[in-house]
N, CA, C and O atoms as CSV, one atom per row, in Angstrom:
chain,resi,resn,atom,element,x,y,z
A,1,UNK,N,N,50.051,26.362,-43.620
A,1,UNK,CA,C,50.656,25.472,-44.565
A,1,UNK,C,C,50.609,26.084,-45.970
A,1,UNK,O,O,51.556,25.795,-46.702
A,2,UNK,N,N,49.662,26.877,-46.455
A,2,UNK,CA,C,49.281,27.243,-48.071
A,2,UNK,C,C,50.537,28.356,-47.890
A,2,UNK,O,O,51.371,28.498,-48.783
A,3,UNK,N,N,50.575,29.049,-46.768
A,3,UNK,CA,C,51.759,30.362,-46.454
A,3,UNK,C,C,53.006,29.721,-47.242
A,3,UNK,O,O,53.598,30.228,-48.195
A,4,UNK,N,N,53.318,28.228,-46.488
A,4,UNK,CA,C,54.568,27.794,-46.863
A,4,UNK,C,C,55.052,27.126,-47.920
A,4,UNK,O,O,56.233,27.132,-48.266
A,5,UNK,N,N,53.525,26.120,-48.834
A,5,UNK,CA,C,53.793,25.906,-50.135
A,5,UNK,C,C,53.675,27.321,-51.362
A,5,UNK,O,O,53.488,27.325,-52.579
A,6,UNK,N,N,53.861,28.297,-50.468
A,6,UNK,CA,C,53.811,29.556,-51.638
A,6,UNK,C,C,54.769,29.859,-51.514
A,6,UNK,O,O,55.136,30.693,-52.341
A,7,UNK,N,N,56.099,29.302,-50.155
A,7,UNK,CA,C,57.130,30.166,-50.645
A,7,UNK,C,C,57.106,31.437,-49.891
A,7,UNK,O,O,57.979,32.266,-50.145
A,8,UNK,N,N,56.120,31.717,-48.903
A,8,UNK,CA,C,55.889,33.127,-49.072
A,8,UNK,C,C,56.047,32.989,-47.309
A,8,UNK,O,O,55.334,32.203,-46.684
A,9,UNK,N,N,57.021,33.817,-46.670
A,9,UNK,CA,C,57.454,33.946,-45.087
A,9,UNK,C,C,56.483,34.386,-44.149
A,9,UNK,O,O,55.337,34.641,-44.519
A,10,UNK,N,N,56.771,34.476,-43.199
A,10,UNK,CA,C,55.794,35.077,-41.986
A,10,UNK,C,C,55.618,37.088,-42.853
A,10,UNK,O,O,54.598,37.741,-43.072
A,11,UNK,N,N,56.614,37.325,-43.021
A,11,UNK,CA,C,57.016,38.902,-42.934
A,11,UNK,C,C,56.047,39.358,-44.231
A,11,UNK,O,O,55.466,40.442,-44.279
A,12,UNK,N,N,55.998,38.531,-45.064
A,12,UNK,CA,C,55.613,39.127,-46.444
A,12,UNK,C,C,54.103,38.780,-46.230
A,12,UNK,O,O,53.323,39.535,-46.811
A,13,UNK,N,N,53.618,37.871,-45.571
A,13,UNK,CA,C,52.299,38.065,-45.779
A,13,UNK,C,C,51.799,39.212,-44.011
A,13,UNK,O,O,50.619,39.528,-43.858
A,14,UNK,N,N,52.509,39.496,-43.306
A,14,UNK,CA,C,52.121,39.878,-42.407
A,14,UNK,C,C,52.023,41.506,-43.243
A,14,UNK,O,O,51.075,42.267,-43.049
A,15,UNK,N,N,52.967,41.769,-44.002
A,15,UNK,CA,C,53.444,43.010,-44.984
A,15,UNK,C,C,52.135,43.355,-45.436
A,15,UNK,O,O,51.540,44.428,-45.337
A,16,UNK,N,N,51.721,42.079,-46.039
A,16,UNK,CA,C,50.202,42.484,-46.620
A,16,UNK,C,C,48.805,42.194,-46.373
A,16,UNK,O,O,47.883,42.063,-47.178
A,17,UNK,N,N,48.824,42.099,-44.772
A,17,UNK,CA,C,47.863,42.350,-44.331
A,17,UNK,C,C,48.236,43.868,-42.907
A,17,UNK,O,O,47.357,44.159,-42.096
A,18,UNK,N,N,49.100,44.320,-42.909
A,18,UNK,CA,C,49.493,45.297,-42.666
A,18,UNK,C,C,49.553,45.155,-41.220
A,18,UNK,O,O,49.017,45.880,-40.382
A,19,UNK,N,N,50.213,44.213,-41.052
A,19,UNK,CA,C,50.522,44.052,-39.443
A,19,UNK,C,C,52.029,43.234,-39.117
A,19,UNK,O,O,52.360,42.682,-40.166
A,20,UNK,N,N,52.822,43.027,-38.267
A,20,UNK,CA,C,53.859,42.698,-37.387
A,20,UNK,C,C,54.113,40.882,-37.901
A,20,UNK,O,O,53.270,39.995,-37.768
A,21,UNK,N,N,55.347,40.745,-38.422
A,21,UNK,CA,C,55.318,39.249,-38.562
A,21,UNK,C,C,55.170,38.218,-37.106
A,21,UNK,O,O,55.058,36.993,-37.162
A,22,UNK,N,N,55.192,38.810,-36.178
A,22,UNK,CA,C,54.976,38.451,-34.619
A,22,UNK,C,C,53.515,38.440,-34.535
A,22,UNK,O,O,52.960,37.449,-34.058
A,23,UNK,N,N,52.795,39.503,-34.974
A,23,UNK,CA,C,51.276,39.294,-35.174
A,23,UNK,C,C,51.484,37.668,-35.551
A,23,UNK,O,O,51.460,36.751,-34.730
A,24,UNK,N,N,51.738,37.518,-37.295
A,24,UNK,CA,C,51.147,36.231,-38.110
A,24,UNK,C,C,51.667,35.050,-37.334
A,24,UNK,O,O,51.152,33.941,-37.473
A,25,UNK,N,N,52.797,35.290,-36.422
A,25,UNK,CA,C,53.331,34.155,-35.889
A,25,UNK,C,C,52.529,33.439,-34.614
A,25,UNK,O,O,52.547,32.275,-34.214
A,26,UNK,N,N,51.962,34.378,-34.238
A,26,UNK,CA,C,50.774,34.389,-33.157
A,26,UNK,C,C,49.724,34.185,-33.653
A,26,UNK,O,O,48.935,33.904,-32.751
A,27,UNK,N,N,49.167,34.164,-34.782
A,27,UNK,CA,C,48.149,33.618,-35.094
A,27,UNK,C,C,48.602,31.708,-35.837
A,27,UNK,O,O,47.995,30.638,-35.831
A,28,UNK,N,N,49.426,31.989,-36.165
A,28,UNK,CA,C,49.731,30.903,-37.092
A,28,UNK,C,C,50.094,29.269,-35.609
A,28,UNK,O,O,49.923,28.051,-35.539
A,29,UNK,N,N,50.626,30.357,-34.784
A,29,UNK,CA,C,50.603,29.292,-33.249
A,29,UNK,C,C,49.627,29.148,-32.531
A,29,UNK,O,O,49.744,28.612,-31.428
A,30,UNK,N,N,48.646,29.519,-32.920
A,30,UNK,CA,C,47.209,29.530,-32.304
A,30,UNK,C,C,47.172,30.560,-30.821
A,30,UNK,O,O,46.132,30.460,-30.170
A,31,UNK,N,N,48.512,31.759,-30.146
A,31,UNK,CA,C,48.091,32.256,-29.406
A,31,UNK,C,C,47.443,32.961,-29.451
A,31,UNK,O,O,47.279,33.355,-28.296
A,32,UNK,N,N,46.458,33.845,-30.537
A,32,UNK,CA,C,46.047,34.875,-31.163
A,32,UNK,C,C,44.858,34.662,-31.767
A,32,UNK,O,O,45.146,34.064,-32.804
A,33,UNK,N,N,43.451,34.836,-31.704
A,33,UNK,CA,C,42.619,34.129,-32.282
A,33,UNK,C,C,42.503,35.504,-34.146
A,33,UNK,O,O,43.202,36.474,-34.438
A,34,UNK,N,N,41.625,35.024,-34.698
A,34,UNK,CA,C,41.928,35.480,-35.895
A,34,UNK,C,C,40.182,36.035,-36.373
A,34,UNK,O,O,39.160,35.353,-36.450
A,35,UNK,N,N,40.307,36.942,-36.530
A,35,UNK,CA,C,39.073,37.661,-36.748
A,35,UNK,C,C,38.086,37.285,-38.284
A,35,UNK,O,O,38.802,37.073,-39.262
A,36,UNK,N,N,37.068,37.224,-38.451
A,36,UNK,CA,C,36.761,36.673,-39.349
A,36,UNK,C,C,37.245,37.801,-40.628
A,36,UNK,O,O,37.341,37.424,-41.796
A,37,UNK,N,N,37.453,38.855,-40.307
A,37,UNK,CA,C,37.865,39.779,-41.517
A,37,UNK,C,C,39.104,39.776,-42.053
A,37,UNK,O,O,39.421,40.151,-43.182
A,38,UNK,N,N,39.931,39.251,-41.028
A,38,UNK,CA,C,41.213,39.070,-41.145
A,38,UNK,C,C,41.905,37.779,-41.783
A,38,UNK,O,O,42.964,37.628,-42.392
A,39,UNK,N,N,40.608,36.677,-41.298
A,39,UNK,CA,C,40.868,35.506,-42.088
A,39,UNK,C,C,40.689,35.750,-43.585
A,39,UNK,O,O,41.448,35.504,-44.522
A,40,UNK,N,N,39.228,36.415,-43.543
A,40,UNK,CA,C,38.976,36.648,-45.204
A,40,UNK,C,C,40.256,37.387,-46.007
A,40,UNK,O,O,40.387,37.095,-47.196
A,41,UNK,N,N,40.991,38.120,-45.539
A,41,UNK,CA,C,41.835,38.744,-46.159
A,41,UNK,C,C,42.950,37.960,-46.009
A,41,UNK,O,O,43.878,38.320,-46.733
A,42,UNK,N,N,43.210,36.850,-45.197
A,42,UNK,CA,C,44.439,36.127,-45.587
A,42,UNK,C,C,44.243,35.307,-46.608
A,42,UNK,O,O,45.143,35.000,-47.390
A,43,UNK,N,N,42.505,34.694,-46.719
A,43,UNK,CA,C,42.862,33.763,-47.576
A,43,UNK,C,C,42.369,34.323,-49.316
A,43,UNK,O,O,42.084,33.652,-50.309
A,44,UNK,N,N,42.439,35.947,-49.085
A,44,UNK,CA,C,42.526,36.284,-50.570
A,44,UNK,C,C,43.878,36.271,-51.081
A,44,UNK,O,O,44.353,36.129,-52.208
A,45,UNK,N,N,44.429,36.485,-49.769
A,45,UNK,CA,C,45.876,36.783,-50.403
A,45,UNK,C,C,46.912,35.841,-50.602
A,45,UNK,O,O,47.981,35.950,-51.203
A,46,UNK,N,N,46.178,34.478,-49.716
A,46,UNK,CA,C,46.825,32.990,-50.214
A,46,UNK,C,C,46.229,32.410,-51.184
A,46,UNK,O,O,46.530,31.230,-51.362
A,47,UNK,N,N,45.078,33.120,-52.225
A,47,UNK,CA,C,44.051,32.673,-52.862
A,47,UNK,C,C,43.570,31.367,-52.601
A,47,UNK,O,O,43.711,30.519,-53.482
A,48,UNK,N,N,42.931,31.022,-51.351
A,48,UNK,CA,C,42.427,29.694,-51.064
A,48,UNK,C,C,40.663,30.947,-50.258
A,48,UNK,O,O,40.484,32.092,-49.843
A,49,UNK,N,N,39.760,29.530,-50.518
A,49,UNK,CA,C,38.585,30.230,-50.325
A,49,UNK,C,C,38.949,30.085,-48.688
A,49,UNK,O,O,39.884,29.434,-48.222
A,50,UNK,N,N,37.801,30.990,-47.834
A,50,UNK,CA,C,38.026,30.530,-46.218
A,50,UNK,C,C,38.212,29.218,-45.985
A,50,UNK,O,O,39.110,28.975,-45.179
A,51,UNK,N,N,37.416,27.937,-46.622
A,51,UNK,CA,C,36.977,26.876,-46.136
A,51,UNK,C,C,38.170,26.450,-46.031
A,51,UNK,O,O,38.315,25.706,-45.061
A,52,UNK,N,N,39.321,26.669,-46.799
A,52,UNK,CA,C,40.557,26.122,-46.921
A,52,UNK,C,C,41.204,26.247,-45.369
A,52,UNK,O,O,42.223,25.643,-45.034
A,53,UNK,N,N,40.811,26.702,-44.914
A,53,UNK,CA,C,41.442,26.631,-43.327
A,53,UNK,C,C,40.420,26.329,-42.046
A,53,UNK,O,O,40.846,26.446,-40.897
A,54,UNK,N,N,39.050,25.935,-42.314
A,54,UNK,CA,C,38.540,24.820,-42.021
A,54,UNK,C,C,38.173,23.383,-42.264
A,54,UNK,O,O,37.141,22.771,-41.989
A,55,UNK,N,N,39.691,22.866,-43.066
A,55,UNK,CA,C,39.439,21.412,-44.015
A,55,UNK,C,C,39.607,20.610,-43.184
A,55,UNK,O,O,38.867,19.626,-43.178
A,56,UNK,N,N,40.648,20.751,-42.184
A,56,UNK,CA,C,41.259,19.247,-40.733
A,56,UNK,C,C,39.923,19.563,-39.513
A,56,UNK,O,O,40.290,19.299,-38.369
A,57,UNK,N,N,39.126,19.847,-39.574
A,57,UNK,CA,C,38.149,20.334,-38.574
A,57,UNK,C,C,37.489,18.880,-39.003
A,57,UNK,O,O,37.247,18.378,-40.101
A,58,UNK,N,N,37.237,18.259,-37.122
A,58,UNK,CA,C,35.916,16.948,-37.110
A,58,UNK,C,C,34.812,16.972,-36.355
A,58,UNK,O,O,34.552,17.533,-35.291
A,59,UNK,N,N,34.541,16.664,-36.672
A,59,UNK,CA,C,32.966,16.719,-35.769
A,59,UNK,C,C,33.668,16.254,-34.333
A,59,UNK,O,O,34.802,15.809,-34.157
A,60,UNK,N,N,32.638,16.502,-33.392
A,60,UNK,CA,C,33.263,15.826,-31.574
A,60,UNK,C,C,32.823,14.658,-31.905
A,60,UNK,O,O,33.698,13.814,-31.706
A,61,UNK,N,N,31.653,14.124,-32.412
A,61,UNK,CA,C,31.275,12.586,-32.424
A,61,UNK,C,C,32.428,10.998,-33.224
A,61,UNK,O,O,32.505,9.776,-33.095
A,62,UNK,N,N,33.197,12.282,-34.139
A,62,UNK,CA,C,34.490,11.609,-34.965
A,62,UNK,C,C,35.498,11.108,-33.869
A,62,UNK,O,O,35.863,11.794,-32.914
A,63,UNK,N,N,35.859,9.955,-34.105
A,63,UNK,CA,C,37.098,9.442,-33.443
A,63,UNK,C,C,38.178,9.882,-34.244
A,63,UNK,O,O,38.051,9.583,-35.431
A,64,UNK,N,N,39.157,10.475,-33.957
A,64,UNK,CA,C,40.870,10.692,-34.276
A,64,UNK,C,C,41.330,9.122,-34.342
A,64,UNK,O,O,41.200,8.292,-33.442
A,65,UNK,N,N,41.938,8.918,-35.719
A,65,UNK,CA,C,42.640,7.457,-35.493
A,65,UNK,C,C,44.400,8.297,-35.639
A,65,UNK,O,O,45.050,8.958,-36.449
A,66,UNK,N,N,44.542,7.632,-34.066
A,66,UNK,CA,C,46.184,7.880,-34.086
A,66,UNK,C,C,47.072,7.894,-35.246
A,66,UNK,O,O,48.056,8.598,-35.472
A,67,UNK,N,N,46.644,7.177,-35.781
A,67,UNK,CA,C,47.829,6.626,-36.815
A,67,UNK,C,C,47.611,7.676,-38.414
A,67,UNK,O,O,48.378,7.958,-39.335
A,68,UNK,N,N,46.414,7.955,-38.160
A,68,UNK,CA,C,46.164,9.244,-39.471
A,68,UNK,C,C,46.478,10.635,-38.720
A,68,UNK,O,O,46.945,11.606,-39.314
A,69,UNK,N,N,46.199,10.621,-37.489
A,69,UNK,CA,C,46.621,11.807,-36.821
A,69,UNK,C,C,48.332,12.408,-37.010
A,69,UNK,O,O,48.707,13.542,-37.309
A,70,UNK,N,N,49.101,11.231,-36.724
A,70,UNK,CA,C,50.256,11.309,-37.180
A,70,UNK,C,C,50.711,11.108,-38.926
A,70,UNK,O,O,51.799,11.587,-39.245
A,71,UNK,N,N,50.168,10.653,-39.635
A,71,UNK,CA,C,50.340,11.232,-40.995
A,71,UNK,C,C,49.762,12.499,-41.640
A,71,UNK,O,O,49.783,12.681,-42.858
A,72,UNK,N,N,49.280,13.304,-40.815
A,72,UNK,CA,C,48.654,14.259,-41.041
A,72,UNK,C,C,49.441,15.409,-40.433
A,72,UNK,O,O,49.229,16.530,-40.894
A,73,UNK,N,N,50.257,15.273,-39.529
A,73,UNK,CA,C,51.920,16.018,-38.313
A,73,UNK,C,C,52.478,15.945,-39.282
A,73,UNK,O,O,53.033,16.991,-39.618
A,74,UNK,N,N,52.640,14.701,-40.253
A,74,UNK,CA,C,54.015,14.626,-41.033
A,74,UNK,C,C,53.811,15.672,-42.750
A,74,UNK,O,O,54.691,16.009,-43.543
A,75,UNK,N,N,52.799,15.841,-42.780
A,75,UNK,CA,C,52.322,16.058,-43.831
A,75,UNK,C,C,52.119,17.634,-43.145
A,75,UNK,O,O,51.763,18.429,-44.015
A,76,UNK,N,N,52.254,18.205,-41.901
A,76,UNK,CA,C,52.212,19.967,-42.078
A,76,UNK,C,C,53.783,20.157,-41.661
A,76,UNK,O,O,54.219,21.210,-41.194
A,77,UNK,N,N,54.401,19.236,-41.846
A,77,UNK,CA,C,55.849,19.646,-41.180
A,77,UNK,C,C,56.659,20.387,-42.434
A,77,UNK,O,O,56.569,19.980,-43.592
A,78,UNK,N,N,57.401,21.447,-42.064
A,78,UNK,CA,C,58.101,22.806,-42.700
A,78,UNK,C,C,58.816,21.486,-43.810
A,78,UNK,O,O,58.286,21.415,-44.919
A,79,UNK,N,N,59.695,20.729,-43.579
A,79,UNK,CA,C,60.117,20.562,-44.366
A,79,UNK,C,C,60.134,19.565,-45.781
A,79,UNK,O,O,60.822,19.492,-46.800
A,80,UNK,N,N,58.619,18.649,-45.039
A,80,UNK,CA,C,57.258,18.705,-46.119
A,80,UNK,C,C,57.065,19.243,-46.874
A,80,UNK,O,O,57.526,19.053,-47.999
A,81,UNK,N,N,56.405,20.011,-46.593
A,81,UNK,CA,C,56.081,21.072,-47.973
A,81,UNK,C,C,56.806,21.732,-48.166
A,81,UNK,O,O,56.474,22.013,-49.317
A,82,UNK,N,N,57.991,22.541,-47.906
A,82,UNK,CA,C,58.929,22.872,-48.697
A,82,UNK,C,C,59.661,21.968,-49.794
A,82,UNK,O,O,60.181,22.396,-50.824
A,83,UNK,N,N,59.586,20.266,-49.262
A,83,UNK,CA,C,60.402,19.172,-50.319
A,83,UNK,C,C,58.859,19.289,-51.330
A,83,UNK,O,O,58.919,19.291,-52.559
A,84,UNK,N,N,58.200,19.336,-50.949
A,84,UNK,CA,C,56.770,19.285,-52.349
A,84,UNK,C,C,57.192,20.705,-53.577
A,84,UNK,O,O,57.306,20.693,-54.803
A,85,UNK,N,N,57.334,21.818,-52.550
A,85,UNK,CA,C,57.530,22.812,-52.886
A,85,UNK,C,C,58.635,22.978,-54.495
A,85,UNK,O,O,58.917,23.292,-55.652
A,86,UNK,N,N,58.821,22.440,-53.205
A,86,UNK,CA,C,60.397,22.013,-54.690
A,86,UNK,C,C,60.742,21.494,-55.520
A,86,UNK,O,O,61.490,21.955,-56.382
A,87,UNK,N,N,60.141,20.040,-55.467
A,87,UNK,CA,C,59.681,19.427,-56.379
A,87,UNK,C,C,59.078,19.746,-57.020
A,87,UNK,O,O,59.630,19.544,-58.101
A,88,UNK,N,N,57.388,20.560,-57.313
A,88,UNK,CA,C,57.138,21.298,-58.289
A,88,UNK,C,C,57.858,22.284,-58.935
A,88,UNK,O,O,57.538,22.682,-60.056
A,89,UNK,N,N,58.889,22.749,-58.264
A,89,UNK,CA,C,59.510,24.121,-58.961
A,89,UNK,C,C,60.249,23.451,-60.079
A,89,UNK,O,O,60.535,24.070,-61.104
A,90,UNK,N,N,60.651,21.843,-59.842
A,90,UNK,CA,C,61.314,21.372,-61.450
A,90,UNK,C,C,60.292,21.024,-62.316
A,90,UNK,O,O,59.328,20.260,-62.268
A,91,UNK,N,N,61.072,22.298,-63.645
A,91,UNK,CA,C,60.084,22.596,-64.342
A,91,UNK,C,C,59.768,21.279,-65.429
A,91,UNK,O,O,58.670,20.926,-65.858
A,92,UNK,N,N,61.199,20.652,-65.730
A,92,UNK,CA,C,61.416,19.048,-66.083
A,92,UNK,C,C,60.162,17.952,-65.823
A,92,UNK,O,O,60.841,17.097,-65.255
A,93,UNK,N,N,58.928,17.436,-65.844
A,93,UNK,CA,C,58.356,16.054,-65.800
A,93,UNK,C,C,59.140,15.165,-65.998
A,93,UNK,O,O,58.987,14.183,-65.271
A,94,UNK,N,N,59.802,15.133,-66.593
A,94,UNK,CA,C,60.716,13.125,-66.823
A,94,UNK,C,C,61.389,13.593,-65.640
A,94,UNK,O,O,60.499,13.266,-64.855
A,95,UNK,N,N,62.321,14.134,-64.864
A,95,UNK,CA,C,63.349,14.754,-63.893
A,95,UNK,C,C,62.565,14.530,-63.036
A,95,UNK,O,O,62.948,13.517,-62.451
A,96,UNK,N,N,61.559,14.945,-62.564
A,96,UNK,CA,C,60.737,15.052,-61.717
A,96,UNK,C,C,60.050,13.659,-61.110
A,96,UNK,O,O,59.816,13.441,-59.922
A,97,UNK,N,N,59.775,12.733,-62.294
A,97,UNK,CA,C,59.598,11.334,-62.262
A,97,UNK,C,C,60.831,10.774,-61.802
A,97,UNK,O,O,60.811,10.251,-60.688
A,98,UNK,N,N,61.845,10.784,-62.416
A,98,UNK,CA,C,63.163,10.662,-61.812
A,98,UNK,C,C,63.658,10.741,-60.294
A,98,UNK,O,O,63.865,9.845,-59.475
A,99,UNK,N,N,63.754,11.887,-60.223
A,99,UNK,CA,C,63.184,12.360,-58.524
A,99,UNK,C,C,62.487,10.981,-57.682
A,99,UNK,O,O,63.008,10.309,-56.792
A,100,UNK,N,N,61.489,10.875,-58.143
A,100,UNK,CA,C,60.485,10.452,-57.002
A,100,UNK,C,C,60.673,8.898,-56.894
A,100,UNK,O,O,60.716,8.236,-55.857
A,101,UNK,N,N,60.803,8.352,-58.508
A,101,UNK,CA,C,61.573,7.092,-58.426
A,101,UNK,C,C,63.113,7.038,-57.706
A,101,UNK,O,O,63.537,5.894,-57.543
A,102,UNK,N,N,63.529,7.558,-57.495
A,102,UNK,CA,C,65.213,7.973,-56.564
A,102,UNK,C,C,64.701,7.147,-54.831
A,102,UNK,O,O,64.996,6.138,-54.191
A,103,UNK,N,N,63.650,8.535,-54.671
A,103,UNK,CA,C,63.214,8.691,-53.228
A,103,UNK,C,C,62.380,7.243,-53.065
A,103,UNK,O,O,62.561,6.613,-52.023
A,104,UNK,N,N,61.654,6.818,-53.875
A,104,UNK,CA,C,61.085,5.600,-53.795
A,104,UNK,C,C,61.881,4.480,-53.249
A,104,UNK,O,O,61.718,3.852,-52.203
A,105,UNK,N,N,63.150,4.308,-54.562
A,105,UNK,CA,C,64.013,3.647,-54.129
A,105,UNK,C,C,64.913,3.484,-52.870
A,105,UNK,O,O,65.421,2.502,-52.328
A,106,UNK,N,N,64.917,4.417,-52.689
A,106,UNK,CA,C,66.057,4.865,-51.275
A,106,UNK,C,C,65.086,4.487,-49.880
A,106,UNK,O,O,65.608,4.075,-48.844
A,107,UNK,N,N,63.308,4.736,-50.054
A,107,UNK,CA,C,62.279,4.705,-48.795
A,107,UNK,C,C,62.187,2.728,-49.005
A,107,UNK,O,O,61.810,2.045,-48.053
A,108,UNK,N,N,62.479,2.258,-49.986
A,108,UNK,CA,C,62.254,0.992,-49.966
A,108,UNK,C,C,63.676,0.063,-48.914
A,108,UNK,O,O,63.593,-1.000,-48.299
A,109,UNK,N,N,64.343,0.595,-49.007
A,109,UNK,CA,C,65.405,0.100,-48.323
A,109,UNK,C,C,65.740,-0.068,-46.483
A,109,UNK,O,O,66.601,-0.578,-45.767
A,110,UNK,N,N,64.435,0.729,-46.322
A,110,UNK,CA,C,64.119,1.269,-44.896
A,110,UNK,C,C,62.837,0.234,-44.600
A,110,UNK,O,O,62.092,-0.281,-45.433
A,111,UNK,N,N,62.824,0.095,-43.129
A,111,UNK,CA,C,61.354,-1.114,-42.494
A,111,UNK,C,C,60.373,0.798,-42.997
A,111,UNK,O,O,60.639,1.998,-42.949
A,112,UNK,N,N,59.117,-0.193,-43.465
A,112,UNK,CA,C,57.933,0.861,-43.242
A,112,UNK,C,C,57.566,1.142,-41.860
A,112,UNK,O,O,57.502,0.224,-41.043
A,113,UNK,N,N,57.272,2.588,-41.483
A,113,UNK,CA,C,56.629,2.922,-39.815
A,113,UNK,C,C,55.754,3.876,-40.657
A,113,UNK,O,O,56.208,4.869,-41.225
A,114,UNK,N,N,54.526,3.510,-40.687
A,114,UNK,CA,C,53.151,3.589,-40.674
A,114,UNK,C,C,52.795,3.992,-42.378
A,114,UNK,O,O,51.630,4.144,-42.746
């Protein structure tokens, strides 16, 4: 997810950790497990400390509540954070407020699901 609010593709960070964007895609799909040296060097280069990619981790004794489980799907989906993405890129605050009051308006017009 930090890959994709940077903007930054499979290819370019696979570029700079000096391996195959099929590598990062395999790790990023979980077929590929990820070496602890390799993590450290991704997350210098996403500047997030390691922990940043042990934050959704629960204990086994934690219950999953469905309903956060699924706001939490909606919240790593590509085109999620690319709309966040973007929204920060306007460099405008009043526009930006603008924006969100728009989307507000438009999500109010719809039944709430969850």
């Amino acid at each position: 997810m930090r890959r994709l609010l940077l903007g930054m593709n499979q290819e370019t960070l696979a570029d700079a950790l000096g391996l195959t964007f099929q590598q990062v895609q395999k790790y990023e799909g979980g077929a590929n497990r990820v070496s602890a040296s390799r993590l450290s060097a991704m997350a210098e280069i996403l500047g997030v400390p390691i922990s940043y990619f042990f934050g959704d981790l629960q204990t086994t004794d934690t219950a999953v509540d469905p309903a956060d489980k699924e706001r939490r799907e909606r919240l790593q989906r590509p085109e999620t954070i690319e709309l966040i993405r973007l929204y920060y890129a306007i460099p405008d605050q009043q526009i930006r407020h603008q924006f969100l009051d728009m989307v507000k308006a438009v999500a109010q017009t719809y039944p709430r699901h969850g």
